[in-house]
CHARMM internal coordinates of N, CA and C (Angstrom, degrees):
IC EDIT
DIST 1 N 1 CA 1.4401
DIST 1 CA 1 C 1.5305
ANGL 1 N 1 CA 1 C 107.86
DIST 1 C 2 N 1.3026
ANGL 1 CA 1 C 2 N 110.62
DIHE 1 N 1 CA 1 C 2 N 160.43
DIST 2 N 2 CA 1.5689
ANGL 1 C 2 N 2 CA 109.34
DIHE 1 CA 1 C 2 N 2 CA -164.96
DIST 2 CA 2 C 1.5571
ANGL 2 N 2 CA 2 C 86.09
DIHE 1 C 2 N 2 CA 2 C -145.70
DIST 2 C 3 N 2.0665
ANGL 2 CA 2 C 3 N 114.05
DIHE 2 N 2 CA 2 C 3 N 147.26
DIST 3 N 3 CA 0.9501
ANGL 2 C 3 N 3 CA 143.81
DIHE 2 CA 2 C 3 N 3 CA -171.85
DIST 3 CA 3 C 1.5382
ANGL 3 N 3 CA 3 C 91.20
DIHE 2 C 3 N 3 CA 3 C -62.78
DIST 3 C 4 N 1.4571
ANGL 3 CA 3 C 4 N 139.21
DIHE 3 N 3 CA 3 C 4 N 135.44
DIST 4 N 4 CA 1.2997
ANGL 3 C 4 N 4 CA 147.09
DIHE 3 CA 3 C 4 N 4 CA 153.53
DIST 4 CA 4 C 1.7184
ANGL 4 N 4 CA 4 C 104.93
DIHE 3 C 4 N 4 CA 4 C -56.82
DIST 4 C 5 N 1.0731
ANGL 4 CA 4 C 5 N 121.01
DIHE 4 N 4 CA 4 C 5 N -33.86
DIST 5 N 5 CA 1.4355
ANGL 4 C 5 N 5 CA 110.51
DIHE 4 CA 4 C 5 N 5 CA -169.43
DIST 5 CA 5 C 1.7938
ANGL 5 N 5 CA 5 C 107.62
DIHE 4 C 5 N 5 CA 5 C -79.92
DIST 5 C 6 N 1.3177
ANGL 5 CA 5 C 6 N 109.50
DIHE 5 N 5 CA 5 C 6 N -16.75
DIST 6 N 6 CA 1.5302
ANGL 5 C 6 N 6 CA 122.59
DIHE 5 CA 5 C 6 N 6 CA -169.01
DIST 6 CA 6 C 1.1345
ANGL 6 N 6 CA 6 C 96.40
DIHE 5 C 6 N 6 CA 6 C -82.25
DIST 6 C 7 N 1.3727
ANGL 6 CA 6 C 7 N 138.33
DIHE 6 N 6 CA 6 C 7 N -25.86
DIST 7 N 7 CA 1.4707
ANGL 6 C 7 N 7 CA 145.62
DIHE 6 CA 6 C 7 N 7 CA 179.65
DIST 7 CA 7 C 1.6562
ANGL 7 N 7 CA 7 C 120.59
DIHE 6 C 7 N 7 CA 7 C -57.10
DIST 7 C 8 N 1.3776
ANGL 7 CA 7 C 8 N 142.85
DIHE 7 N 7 CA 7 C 8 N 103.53
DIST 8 N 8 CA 0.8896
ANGL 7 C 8 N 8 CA 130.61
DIHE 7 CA 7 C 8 N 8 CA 153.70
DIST 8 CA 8 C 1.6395
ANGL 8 N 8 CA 8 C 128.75
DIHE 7 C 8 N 8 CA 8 C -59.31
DIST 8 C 9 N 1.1794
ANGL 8 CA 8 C 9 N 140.50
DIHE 8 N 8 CA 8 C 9 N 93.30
DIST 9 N 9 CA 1.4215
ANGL 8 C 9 N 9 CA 149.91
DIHE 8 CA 8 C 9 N 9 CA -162.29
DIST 9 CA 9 C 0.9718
ANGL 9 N 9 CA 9 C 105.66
DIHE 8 C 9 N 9 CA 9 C 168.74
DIST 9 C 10 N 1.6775
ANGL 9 CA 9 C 10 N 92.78
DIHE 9 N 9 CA 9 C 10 N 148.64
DIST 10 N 10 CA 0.9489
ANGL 9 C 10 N 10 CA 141.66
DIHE 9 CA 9 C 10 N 10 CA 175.64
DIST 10 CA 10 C 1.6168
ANGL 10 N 10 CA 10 C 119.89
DIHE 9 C 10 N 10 CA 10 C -70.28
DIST 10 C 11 N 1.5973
ANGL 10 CA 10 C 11 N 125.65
DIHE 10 N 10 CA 10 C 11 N 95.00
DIST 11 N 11 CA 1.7251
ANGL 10 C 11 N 11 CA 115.04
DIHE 10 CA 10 C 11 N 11 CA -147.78
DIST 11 CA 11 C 1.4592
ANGL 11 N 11 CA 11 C 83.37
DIHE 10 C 11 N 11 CA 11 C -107.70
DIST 11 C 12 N 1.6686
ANGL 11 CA 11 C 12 N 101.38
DIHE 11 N 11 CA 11 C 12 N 146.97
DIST 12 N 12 CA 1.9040
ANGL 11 C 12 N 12 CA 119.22
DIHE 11 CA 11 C 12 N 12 CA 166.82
DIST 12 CA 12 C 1.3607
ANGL 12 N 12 CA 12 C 89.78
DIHE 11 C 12 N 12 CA 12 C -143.63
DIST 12 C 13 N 1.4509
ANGL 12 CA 12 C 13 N 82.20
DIHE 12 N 12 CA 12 C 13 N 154.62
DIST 13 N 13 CA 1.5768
ANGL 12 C 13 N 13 CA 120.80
DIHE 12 CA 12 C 13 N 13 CA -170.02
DIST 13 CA 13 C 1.8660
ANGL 13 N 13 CA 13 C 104.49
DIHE 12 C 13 N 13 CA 13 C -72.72
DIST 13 C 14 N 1.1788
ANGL 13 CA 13 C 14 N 101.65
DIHE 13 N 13 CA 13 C 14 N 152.99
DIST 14 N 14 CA 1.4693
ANGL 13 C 14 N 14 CA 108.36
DIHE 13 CA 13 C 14 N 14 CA 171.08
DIST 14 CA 14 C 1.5985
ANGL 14 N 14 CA 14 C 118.05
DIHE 13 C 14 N 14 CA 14 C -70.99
DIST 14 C 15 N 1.1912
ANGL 14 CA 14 C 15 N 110.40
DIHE 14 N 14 CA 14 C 15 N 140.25
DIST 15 N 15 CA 1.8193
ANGL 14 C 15 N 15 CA 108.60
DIHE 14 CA 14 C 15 N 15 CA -176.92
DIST 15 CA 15 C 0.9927
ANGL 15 N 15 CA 15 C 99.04
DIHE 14 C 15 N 15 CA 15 C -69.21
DIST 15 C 16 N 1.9728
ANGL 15 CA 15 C 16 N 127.44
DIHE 15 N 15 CA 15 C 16 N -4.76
DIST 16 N 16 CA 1.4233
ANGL 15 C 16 N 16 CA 109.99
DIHE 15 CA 15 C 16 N 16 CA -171.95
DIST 16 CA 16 C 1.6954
ANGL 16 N 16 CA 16 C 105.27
DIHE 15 C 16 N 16 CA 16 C -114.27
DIST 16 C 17 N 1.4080
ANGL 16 CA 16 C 17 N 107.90
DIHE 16 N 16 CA 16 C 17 N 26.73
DIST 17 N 17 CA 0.8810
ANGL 16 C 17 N 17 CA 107.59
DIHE 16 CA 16 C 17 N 17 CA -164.79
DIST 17 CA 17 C 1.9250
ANGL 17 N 17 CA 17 C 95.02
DIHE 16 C 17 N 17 CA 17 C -104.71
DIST 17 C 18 N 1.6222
ANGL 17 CA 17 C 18 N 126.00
DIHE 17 N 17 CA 17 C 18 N 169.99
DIST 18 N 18 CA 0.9949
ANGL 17 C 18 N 18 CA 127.18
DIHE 17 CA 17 C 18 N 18 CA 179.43
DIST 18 CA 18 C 1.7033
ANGL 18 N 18 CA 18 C 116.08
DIHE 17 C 18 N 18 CA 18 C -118.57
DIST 18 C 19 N 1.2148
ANGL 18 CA 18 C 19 N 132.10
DIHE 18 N 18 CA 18 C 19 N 151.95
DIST 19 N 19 CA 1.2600
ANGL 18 C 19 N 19 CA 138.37
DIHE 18 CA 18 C 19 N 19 CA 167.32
DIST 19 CA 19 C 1.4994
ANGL 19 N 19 CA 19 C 124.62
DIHE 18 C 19 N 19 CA 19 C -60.51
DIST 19 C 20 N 1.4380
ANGL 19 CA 19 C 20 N 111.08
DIHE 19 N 19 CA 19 C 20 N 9.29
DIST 20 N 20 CA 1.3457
ANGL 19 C 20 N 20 CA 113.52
DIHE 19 CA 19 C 20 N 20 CA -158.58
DIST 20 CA 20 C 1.6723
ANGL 20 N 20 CA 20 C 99.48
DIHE 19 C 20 N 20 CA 20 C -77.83
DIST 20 C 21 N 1.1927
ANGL 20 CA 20 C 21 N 118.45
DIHE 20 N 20 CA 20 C 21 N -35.89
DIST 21 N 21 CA 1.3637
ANGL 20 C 21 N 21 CA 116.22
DIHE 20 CA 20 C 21 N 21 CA -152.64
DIST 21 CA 21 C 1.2501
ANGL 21 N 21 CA 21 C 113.43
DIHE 20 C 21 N 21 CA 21 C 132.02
DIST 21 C 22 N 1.5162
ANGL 21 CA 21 C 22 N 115.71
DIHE 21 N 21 CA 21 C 22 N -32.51
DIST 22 N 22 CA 1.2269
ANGL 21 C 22 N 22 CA 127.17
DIHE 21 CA 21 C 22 N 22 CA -150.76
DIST 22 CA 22 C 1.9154
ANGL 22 N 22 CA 22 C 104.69
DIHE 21 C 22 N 22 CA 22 C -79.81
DIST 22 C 23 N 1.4435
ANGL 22 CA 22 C 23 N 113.06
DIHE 22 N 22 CA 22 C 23 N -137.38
DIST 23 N 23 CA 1.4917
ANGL 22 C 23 N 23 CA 127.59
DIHE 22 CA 22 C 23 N 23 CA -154.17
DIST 23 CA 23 C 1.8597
ANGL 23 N 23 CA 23 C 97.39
DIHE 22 C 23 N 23 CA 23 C -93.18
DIST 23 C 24 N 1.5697
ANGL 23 CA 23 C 24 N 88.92
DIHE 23 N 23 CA 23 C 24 N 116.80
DIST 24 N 24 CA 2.1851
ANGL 23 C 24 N 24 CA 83.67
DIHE 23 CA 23 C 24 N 24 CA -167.71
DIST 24 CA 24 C 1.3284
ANGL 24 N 24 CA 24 C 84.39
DIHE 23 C 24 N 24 CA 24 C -136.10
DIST 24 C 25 N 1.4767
ANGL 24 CA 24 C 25 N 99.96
DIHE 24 N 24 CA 24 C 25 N 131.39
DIST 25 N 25 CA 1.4985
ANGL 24 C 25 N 25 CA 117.66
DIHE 24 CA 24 C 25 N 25 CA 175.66
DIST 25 CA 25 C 1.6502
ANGL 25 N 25 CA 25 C 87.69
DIHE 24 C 25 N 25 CA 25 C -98.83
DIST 25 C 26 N 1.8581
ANGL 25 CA 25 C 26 N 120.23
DIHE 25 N 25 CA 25 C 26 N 146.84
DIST 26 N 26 CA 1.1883
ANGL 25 C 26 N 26 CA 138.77
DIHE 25 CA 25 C 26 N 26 CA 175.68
DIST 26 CA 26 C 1.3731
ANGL 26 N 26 CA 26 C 122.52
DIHE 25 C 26 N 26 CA 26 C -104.50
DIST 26 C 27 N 1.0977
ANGL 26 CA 26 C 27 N 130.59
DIHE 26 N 26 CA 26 C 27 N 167.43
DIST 27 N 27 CA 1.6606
ANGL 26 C 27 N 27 CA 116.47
DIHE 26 CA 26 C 27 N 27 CA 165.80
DIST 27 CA 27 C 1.2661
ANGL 27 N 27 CA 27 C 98.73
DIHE 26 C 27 N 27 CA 27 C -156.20
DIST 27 C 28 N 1.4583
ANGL 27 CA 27 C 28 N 105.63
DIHE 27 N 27 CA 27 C 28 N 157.14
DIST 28 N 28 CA 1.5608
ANGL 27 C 28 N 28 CA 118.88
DIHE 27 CA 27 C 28 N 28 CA -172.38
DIST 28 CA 28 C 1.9506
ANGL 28 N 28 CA 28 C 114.26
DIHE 27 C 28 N 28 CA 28 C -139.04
DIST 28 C 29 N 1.0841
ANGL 28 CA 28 C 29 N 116.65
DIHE 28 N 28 CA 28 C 29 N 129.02
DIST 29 N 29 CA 1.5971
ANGL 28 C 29 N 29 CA 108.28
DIHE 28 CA 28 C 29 N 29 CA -179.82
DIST 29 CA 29 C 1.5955
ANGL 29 N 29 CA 29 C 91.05
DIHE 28 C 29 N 29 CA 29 C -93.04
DIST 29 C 30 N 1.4753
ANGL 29 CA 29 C 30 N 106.74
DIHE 29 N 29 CA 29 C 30 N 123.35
DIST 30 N 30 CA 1.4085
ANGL 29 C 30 N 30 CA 116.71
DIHE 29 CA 29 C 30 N 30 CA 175.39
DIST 30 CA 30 C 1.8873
ANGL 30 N 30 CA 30 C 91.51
DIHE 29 C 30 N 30 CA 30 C -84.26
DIST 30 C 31 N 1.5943
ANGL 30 CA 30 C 31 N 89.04
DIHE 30 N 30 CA 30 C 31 N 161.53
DIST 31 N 31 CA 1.5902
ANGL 30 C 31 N 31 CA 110.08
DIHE 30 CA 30 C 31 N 31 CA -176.83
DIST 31 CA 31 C 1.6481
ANGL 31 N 31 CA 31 C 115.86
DIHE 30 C 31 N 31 CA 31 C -50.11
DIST 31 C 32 N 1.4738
ANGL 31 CA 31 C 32 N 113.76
DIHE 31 N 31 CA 31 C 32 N -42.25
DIST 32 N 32 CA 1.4008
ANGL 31 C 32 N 32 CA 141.52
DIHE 31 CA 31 C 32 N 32 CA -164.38
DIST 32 CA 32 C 1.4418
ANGL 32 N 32 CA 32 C 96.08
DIHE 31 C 32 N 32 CA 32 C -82.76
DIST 32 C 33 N 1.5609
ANGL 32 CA 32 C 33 N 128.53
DIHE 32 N 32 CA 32 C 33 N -30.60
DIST 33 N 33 CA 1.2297
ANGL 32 C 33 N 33 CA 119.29
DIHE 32 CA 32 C 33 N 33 CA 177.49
DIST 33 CA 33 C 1.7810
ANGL 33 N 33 CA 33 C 114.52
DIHE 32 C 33 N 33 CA 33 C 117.04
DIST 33 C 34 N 1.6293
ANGL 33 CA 33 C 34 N 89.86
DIHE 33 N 33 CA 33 C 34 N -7.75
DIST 34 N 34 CA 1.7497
ANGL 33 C 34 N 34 CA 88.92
DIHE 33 CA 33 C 34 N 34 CA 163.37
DIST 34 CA 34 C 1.2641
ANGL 34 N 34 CA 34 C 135.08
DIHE 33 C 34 N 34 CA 34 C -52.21
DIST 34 C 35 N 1.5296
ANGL 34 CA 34 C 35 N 121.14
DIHE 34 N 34 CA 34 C 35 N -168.54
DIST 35 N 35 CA 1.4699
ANGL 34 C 35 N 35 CA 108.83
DIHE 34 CA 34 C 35 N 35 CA 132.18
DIST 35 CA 35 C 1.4126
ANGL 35 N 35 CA 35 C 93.34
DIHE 34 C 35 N 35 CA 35 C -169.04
DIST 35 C 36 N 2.0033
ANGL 35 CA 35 C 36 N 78.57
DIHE 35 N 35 CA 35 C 36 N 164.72
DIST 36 N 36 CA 1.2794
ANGL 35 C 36 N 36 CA 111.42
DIHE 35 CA 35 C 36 N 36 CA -143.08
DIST 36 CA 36 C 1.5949
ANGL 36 N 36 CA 36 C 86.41
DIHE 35 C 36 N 36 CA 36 C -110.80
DIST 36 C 37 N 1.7221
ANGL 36 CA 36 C 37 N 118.85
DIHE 36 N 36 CA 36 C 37 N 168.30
DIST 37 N 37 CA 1.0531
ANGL 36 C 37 N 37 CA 116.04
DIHE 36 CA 36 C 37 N 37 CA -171.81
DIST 37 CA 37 C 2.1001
ANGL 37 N 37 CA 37 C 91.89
DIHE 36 C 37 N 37 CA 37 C -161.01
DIST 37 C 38 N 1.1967
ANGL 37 CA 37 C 38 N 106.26
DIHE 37 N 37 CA 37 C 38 N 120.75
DIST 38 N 38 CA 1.1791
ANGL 37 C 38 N 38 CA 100.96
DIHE 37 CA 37 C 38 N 38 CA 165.19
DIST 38 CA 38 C 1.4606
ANGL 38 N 38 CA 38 C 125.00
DIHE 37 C 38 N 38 CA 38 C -146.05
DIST 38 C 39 N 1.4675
ANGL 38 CA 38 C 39 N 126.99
DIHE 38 N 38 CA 38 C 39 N -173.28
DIST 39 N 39 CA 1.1839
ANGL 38 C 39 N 39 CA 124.69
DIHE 38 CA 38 C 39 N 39 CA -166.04
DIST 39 CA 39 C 1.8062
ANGL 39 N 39 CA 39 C 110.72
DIHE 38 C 39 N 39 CA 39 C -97.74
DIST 39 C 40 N 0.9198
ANGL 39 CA 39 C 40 N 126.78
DIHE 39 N 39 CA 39 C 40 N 122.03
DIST 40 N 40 CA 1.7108
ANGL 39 C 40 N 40 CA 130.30
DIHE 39 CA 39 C 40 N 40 CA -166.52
DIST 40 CA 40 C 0.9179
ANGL 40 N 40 CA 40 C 131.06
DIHE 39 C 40 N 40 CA 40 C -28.53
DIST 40 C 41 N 1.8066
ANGL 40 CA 40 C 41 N 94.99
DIHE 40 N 40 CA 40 C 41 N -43.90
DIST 41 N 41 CA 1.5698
ANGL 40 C 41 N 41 CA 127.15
DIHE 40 CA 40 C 41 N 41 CA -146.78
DIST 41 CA 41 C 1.3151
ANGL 41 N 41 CA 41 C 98.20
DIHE 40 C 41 N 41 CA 41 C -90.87
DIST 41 C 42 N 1.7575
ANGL 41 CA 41 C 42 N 113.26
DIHE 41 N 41 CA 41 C 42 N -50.59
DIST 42 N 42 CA 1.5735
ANGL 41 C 42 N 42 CA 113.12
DIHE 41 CA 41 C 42 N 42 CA 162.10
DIST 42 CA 42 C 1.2928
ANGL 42 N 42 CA 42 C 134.42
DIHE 41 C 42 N 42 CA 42 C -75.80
DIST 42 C 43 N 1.6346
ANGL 42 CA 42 C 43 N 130.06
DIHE 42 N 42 CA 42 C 43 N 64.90
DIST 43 N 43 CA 1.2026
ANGL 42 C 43 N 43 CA 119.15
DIHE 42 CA 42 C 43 N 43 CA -158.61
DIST 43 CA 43 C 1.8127
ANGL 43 N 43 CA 43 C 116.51
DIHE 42 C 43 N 43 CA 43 C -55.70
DIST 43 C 44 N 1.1395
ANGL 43 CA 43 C 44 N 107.44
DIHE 43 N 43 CA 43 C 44 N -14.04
DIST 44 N 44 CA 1.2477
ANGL 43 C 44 N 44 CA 119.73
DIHE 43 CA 43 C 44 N 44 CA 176.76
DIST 44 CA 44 C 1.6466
ANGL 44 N 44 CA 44 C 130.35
DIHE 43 C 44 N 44 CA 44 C -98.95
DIST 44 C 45 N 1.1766
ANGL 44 CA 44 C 45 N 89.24
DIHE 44 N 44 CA 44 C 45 N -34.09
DIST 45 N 45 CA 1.6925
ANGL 44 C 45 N 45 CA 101.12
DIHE 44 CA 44 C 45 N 45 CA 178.56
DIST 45 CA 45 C 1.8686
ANGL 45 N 45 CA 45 C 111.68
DIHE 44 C 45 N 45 CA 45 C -40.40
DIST 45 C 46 N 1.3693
ANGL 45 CA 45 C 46 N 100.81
DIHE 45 N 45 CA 45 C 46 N -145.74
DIST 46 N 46 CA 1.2692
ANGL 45 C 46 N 46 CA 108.30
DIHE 45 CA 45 C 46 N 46 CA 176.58
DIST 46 CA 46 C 1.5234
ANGL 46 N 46 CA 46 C 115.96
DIHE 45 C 46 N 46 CA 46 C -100.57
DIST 46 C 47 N 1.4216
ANGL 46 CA 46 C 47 N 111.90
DIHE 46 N 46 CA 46 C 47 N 151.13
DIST 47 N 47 CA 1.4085
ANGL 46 C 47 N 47 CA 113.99
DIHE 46 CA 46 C 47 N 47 CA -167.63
DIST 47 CA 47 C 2.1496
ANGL 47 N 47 CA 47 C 101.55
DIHE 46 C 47 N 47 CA 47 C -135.69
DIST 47 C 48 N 1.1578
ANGL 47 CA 47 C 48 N 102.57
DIHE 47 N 47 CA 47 C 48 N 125.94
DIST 48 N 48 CA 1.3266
ANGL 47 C 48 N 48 CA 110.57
DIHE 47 CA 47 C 48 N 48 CA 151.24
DIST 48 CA 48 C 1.8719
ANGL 48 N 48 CA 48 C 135.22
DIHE 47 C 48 N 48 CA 48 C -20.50
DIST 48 C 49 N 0.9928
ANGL 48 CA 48 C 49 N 148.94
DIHE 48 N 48 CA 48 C 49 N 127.04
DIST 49 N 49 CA 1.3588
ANGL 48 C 49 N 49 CA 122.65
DIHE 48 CA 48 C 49 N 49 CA -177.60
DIST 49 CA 49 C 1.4738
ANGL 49 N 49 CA 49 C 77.79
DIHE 48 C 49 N 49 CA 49 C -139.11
DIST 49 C 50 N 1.3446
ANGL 49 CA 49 C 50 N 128.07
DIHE 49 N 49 CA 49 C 50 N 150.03
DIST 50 N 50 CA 1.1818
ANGL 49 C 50 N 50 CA 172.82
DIHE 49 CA 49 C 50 N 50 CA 116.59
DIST 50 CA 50 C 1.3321
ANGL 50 N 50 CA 50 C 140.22
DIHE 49 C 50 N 50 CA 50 C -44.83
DIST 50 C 51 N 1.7424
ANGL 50 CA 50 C 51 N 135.69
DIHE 50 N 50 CA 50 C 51 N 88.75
DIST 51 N 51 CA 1.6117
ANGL 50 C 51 N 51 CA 117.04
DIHE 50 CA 50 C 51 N 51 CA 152.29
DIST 51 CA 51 C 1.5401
ANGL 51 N 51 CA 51 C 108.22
DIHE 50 C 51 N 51 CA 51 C -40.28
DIST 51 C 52 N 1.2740
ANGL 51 CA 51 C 52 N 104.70
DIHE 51 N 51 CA 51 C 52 N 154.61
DIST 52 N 52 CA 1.3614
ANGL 51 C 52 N 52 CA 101.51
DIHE 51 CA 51 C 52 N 52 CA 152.65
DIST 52 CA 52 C 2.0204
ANGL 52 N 52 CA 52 C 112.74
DIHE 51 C 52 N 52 CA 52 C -78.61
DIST 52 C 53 N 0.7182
ANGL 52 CA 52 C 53 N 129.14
DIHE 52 N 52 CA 52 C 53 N -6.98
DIST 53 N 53 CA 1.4700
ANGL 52 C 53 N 53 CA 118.24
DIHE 52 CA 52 C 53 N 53 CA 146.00
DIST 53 CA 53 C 0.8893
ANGL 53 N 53 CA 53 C 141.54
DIHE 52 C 53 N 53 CA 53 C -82.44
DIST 53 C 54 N 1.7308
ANGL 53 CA 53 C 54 N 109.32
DIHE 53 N 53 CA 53 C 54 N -20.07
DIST 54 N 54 CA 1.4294
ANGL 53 C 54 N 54 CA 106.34
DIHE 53 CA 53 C 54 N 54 CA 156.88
DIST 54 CA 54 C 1.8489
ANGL 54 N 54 CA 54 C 125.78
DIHE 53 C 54 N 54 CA 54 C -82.83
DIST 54 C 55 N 1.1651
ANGL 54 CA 54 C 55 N 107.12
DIHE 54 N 54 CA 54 C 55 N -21.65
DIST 55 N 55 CA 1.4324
ANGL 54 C 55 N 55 CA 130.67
DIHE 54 CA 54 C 55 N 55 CA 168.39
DIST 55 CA 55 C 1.8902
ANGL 55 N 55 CA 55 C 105.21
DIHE 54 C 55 N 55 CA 55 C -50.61
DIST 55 C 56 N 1.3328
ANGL 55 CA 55 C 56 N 100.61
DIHE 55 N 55 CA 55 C 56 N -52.80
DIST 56 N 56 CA 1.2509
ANGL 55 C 56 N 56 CA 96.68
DIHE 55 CA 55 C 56 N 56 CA -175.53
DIST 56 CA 56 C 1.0811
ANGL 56 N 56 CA 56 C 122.59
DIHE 55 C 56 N 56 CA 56 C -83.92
DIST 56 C 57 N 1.2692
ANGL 56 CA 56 C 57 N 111.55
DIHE 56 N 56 CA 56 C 57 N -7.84
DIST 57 N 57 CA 1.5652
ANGL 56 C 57 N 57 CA 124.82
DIHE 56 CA 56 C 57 N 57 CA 177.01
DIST 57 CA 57 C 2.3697
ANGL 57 N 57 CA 57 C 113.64
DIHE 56 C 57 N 57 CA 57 C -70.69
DIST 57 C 58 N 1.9340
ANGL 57 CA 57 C 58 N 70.72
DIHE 57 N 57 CA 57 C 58 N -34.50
DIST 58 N 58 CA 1.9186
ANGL 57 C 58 N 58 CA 83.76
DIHE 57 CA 57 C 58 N 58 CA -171.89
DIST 58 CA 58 C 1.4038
ANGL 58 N 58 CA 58 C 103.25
DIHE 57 C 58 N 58 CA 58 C -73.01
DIST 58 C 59 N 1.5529
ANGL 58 CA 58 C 59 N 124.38
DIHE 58 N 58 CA 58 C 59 N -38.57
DIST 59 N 59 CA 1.2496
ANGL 58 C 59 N 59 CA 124.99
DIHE 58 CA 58 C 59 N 59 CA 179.90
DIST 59 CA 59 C 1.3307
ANGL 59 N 59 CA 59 C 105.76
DIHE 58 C 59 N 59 CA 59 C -67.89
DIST 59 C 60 N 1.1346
ANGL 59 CA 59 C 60 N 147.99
DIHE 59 N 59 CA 59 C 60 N -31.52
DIST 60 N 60 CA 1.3806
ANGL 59 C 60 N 60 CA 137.93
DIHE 59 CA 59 C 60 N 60 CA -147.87
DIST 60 CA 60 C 1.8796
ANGL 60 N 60 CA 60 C 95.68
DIHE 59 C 60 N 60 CA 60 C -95.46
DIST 60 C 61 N 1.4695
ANGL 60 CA 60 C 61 N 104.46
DIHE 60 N 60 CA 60 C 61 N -38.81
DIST 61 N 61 CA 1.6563
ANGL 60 C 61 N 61 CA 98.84
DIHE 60 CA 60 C 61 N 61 CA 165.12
DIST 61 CA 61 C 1.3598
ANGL 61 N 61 CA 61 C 114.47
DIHE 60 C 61 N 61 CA 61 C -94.58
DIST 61 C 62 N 1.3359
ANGL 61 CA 61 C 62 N 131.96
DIHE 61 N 61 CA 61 C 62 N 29.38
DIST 62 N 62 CA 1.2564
ANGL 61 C 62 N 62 CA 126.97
DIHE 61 CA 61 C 62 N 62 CA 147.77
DIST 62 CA 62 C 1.4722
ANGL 62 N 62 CA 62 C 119.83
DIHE 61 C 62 N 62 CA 62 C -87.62
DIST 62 C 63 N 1.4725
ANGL 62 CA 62 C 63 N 102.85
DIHE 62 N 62 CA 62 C 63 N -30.69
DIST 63 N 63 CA 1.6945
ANGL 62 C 63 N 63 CA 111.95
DIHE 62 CA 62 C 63 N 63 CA -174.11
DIST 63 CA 63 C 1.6324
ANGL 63 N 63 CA 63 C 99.93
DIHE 62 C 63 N 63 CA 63 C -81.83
DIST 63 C 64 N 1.0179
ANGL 63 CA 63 C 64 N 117.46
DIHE 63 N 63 CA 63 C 64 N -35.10
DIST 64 N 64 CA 1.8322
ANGL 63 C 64 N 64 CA 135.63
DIHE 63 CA 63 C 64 N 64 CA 175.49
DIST 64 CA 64 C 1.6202
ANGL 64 N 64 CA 64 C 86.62
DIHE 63 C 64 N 64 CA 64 C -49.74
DIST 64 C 65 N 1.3254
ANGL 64 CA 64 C 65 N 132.17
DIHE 64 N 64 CA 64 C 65 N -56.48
DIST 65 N 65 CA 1.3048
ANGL 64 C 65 N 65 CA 122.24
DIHE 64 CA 64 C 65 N 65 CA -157.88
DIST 65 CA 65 C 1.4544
ANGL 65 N 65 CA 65 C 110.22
DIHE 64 C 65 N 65 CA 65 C -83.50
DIST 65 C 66 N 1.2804
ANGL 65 CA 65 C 66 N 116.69
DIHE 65 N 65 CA 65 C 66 N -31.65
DIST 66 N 66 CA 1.4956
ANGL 65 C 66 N 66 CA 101.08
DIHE 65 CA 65 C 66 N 66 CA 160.14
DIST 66 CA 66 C 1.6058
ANGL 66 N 66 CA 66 C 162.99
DIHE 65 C 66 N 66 CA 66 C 40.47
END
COOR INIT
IC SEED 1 N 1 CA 1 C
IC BUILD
């Protein structure tokens, strides 16, 4: 896991995420082509990093879970 603040990117909000204030997962396209994934609330904390093969691997069993 890697510090969110150490991250150069550009972070957007999840489409599934809401305006309330509430619980917002982020995402970031790292330079190299990763991605990064972190929690809103901690803009700094720790953040997720991603191959894009492993990325696509997490989405494909997230939609599987359904």
């Amino acid at each position: 896991m890697t510090r969110a603040g150490d991250l150069s990117v550009d972070w957007f909000s999840s489409s599934y995420s809401n305006d309330q204030g509430g619980e917002c997962v982020q995402g970031g396209h790292c330079a190299n082509g990763d991605m990064a994934v972190r929690d809103s609330k901690d803009p700094h904390g720790p953040a997720f990093r991603f191959t894009p093969a492993a990325w696509t691997t997490f989405i494909d069993h997230v939609k599987a879970d359904q």
